[in-house]
Chimera marker file (.cmm) of the C-alpha trace (Angstrom):
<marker_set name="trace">
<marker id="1" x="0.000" y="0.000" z="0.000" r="1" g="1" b="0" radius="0.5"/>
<marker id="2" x="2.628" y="2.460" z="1.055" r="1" g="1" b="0" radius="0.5"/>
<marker id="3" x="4.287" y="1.543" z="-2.459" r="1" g="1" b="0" radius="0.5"/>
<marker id="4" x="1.893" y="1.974" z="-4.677" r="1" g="1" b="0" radius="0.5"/>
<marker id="5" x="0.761" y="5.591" z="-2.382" r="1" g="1" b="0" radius="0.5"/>
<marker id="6" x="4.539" y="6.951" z="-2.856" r="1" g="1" b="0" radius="0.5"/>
<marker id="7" x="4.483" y="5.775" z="-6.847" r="1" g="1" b="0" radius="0.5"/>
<marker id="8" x="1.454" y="7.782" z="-7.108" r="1" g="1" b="0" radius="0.5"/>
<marker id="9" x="2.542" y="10.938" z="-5.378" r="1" g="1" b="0" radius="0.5"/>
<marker id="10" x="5.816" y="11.073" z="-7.526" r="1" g="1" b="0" radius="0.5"/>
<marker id="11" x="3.938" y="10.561" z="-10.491" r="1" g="1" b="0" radius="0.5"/>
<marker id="12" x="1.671" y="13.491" z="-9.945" r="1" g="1" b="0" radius="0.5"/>
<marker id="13" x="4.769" y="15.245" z="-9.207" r="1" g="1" b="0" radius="0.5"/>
<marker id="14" x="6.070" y="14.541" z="-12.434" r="1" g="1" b="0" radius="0.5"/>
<marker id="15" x="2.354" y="15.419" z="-13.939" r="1" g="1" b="0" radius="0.5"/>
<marker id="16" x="2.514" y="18.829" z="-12.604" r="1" g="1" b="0" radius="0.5"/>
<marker id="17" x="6.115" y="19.786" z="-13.294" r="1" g="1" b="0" radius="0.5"/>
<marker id="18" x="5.417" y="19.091" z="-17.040" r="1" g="1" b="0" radius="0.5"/>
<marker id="19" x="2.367" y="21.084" z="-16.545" r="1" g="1" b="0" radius="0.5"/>
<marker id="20" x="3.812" y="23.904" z="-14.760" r="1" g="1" b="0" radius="0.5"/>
<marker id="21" x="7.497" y="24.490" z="-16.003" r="1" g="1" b="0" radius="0.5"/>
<marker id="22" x="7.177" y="24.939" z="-19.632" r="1" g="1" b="0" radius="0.5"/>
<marker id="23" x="5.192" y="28.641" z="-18.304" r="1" g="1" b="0" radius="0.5"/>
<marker id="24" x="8.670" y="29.899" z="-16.938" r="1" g="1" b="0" radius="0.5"/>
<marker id="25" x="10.404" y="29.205" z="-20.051" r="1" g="1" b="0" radius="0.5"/>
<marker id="26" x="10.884" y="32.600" z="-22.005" r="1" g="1" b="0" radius="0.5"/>
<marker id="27" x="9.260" y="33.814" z="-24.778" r="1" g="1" b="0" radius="0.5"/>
<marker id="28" x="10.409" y="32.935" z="-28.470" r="1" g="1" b="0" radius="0.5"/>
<marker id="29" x="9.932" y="34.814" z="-31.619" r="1" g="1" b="0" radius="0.5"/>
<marker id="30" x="10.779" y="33.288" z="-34.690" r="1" g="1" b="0" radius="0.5"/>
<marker id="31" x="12.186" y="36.198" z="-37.696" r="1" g="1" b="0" radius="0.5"/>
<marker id="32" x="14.459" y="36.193" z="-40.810" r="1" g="1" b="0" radius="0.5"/>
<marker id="33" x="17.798" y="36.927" z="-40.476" r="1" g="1" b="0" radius="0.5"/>
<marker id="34" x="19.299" y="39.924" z="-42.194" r="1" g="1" b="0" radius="0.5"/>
<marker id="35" x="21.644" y="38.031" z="-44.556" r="1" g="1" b="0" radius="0.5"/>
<marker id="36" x="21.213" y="34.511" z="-46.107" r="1" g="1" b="0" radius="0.5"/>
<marker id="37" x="23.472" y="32.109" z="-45.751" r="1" g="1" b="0" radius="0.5"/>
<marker id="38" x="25.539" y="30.339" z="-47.880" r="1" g="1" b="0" radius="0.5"/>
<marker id="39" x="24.961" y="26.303" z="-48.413" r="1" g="1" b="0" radius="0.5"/>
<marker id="40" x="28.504" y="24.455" z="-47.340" r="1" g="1" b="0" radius="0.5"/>
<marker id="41" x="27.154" y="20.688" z="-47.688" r="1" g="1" b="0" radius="0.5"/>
<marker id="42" x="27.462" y="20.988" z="-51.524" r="1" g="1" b="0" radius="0.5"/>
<marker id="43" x="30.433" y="19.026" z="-53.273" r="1" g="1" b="0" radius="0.5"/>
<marker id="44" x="32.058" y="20.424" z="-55.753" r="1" g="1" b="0" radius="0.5"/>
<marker id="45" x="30.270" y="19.615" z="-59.364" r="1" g="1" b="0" radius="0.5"/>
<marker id="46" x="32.706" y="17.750" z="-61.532" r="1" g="1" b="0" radius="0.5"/>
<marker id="47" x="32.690" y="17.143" z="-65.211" r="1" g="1" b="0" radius="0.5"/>
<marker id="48" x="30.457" y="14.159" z="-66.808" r="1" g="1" b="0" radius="0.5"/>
<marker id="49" x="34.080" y="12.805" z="-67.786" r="1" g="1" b="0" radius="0.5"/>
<marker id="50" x="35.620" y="12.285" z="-64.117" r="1" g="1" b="0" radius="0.5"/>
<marker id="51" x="32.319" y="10.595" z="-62.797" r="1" g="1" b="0" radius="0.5"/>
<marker id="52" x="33.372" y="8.039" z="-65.948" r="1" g="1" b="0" radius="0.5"/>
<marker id="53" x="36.083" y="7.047" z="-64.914" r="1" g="1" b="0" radius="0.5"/>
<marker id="54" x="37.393" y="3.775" z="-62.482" r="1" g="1" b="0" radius="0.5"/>
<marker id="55" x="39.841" y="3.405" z="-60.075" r="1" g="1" b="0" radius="0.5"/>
<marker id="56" x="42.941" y="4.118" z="-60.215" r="1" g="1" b="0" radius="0.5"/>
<marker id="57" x="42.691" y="4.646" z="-64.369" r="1" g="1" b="0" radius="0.5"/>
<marker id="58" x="41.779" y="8.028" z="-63.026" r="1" g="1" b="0" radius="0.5"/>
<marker id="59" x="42.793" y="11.445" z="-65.217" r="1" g="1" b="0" radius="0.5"/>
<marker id="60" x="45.181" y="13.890" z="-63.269" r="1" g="1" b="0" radius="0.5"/>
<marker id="61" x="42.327" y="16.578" z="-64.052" r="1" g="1" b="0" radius="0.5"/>
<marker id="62" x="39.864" y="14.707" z="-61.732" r="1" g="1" b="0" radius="0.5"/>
<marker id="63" x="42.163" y="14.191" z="-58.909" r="1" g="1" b="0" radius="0.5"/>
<marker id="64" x="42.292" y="18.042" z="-58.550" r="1" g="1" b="0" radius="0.5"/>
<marker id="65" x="39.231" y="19.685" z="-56.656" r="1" g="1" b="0" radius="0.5"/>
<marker id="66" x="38.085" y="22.734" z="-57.904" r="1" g="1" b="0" radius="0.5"/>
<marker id="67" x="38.339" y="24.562" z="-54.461" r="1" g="1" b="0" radius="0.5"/>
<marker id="68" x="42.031" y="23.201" z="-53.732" r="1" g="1" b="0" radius="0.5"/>
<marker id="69" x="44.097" y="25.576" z="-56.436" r="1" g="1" b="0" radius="0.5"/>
<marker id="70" x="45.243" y="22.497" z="-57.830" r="1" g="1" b="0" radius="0.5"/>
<marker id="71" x="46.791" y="20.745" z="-55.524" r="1" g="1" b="0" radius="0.5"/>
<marker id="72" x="46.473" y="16.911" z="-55.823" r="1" g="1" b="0" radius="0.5"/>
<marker id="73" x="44.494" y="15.215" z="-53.467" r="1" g="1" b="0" radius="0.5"/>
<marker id="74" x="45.706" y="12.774" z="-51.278" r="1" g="1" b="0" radius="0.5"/>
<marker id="75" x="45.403" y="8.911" z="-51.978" r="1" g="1" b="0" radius="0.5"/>
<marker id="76" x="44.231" y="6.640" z="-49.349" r="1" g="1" b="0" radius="0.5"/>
<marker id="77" x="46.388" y="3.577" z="-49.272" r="1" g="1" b="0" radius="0.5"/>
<marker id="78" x="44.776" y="0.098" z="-48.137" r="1" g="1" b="0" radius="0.5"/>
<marker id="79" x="46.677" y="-2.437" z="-46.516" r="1" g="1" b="0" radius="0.5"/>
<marker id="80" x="45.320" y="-5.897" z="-46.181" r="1" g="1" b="0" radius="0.5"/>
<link id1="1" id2="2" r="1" g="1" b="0" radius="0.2"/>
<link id1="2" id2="3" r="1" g="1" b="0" radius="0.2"/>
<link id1="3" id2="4" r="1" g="1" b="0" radius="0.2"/>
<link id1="4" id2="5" r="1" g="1" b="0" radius="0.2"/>
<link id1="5" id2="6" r="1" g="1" b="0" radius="0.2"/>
<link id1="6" id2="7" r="1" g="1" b="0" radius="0.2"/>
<link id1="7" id2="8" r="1" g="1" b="0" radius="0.2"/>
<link id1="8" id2="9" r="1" g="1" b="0" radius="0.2"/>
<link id1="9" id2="10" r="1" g="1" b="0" radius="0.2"/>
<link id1="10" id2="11" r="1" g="1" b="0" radius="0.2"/>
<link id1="11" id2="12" r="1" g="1" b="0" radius="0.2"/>
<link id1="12" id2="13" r="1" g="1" b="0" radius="0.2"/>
<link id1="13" id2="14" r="1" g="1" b="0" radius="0.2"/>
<link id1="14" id2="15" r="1" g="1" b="0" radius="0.2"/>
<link id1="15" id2="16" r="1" g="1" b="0" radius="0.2"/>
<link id1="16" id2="17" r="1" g="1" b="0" radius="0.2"/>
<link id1="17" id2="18" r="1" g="1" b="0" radius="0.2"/>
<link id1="18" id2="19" r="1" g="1" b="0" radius="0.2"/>
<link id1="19" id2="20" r="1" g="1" b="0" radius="0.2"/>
<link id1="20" id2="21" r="1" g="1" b="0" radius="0.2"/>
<link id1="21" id2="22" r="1" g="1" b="0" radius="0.2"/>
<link id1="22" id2="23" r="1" g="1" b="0" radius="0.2"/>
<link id1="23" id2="24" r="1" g="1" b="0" radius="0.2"/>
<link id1="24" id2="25" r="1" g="1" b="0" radius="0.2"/>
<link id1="25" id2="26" r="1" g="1" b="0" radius="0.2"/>
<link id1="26" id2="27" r="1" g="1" b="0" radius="0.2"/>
<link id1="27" id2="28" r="1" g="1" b="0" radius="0.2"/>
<link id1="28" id2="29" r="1" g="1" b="0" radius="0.2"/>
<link id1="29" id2="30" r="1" g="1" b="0" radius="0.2"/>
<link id1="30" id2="31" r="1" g="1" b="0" radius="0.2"/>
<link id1="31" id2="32" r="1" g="1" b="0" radius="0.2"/>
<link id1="32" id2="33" r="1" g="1" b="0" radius="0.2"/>
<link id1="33" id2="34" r="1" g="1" b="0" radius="0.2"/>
<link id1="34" id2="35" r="1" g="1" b="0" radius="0.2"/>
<link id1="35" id2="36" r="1" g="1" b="0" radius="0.2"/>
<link id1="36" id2="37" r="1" g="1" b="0" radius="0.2"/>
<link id1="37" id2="38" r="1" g="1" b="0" radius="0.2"/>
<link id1="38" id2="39" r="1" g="1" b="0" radius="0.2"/>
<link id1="39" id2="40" r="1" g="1" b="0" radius="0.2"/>
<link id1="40" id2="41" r="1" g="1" b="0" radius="0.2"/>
<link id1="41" id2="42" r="1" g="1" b="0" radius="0.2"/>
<link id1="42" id2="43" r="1" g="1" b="0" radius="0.2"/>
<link id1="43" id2="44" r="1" g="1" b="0" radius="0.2"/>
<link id1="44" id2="45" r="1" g="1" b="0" radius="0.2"/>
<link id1="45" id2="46" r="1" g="1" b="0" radius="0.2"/>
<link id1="46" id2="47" r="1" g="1" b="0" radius="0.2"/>
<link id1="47" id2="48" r="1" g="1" b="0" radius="0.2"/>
<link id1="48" id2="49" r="1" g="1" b="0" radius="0.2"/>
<link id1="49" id2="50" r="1" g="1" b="0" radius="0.2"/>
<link id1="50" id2="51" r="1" g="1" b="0" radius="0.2"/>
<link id1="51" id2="52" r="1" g="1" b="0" radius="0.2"/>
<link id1="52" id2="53" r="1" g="1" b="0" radius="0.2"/>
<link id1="53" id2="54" r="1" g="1" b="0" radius="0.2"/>
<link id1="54" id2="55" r="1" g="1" b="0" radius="0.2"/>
<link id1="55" id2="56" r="1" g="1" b="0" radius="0.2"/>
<link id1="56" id2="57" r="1" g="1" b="0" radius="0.2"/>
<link id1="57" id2="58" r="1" g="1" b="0" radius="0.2"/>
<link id1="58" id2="59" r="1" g="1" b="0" radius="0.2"/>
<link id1="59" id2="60" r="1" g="1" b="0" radius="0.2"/>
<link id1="60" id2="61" r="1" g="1" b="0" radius="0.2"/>
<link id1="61" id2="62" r="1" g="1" b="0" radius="0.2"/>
<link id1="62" id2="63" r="1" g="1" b="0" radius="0.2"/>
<link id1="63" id2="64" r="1" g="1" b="0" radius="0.2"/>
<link id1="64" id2="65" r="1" g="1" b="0" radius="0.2"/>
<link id1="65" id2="66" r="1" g="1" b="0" radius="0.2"/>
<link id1="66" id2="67" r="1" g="1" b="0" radius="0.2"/>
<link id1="67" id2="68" r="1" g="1" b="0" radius="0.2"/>
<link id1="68" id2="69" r="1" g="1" b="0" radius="0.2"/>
<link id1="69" id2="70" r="1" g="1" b="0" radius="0.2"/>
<link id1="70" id2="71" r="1" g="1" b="0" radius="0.2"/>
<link id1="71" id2="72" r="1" g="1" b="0" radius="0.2"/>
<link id1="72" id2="73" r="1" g="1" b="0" radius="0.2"/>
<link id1="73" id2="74" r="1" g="1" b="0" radius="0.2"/>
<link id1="74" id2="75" r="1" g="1" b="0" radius="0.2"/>
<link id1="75" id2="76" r="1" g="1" b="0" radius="0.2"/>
<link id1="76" id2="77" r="1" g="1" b="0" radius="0.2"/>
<link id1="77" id2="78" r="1" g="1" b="0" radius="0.2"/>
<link id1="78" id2="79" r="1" g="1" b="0" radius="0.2"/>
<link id1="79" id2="80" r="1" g="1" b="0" radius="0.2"/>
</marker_set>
């Protein structure tokens, strides 16, 4: 009996802190920001020729990025 009293007591605890609490949370207000913002999950687009291609018959032209200034990108050796 005294179990199932205390269980019942902490669960209208509970009850009423969900109830209550979310009323002293401030207020939001959603807006636009001044500037928008530029996407940065984009890849870089690549010729139709590179996608083409198979590994490691790859062209030097595809292993360059178009943000990198042409520097070649690294390889990614697999050791088994």
């Amino acid at each position: 009996m005294i179990k199932a009293l205390s269980a019942l007591t902490v669960a209208a605890f509970i009850a009423a802190a969900v109830t209550i609490l979310p009323g002293f949370a401030p207020e939001v207000e959603a807006g636009v920001s001044s500037a928008p913002l530029a996407k940065s999950d984009r890849l870089d687009l690549r010729s139709d020729t590179c996608t083409q291609q198979n590994w490691p018959n790859f062209d030097t032209s595809c292993l360059r990025g178009t943000s990198s200034r042409g520097a070649l990108a690294p390889a990614r050796i697999i050791r088994g």
